[in-house]
C-alpha positions as CSV (number, residue, x, y, z in Angstrom):
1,X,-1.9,11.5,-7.4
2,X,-5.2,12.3,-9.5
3,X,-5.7,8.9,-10.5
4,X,-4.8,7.1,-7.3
5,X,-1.6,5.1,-5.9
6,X,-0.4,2.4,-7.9
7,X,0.1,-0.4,-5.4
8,X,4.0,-0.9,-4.1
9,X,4.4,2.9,-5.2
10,X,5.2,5.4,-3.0
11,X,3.1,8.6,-2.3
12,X,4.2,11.6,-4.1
13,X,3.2,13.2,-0.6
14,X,5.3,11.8,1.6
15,X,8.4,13.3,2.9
16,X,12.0,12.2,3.8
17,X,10.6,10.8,6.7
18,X,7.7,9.0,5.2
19,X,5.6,11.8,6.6
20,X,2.3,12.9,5.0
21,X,3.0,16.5,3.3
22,X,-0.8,17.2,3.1
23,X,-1.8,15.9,6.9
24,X,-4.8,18.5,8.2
25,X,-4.6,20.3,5.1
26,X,-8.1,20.4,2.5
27,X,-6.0,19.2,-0.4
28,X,-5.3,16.0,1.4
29,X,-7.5,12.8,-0.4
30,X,-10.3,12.0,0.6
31,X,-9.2,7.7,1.1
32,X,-6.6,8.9,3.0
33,X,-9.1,11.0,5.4
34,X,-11.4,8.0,5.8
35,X,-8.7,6.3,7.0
36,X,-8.3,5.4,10.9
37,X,-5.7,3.7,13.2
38,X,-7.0,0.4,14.0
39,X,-4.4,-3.0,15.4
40,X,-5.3,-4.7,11.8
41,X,-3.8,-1.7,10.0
42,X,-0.9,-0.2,12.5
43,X,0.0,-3.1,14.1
44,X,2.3,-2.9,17.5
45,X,5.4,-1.0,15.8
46,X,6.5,0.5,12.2
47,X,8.1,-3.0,11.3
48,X,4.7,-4.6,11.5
49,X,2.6,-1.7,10.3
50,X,4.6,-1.2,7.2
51,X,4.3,-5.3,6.3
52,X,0.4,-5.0,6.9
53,X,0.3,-1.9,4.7
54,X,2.0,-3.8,1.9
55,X,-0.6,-7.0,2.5
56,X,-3.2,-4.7,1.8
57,X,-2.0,-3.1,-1.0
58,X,-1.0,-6.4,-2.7
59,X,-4.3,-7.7,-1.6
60,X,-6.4,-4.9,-3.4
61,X,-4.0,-4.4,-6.5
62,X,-5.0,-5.0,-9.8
63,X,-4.5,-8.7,-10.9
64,X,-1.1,-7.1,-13.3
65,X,0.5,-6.1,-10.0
66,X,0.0,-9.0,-8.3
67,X,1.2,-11.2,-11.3
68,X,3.9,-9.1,-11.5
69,X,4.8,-8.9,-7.7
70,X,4.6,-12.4,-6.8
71,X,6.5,-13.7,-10.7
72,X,9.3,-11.0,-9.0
73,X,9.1,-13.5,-5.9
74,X,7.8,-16.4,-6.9
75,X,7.0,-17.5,-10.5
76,X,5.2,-20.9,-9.4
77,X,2.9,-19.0,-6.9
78,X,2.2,-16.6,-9.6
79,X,1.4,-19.1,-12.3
80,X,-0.4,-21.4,-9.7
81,X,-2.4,-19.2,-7.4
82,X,-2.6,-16.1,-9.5
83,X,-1.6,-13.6,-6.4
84,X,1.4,-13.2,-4.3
């Protein structure tokens, strides 16, 4: 994805089973690289790890994709917080 993932979309390099396609290989990016397991990021299962995942993308998302996120949720949250 040449200019970066779009919060709340998938990676065009995962696989049927949510895998990374590019894991070890040079082509992989260089944000997902830097990344490393931690408790605040994987939490203790998938369930939990997958929820934290989608904190952090709503939480570093361009203020459109939060509006949008949290109107699809909430519309008073949206209009009175401005984030989900």
């Amino acid at each position: 994805m040449p200019n970066g993932k779009p919060a709340g979309v998938s990676c065009v390099n995962l696989d049927e089973r949510l895998r990374c396609r590019l894991f070890g290989l040079p082509e992989r990016p260089a944000f997902c690289v830097s990344l490393r397991p931690s408790a605040d990021m994987c939490g203790s299962d998938r369930t939990e790890a997958l929820a934290l995942l989608k904190r952090m993308e709503i939480e570093t998302a361009p203020m459109a994709v939060v509006l949008t996120s949290a109107s699809e949720s909430s519309p008073r949250s949206a209009v009175r917080t401005g984030k989900g």
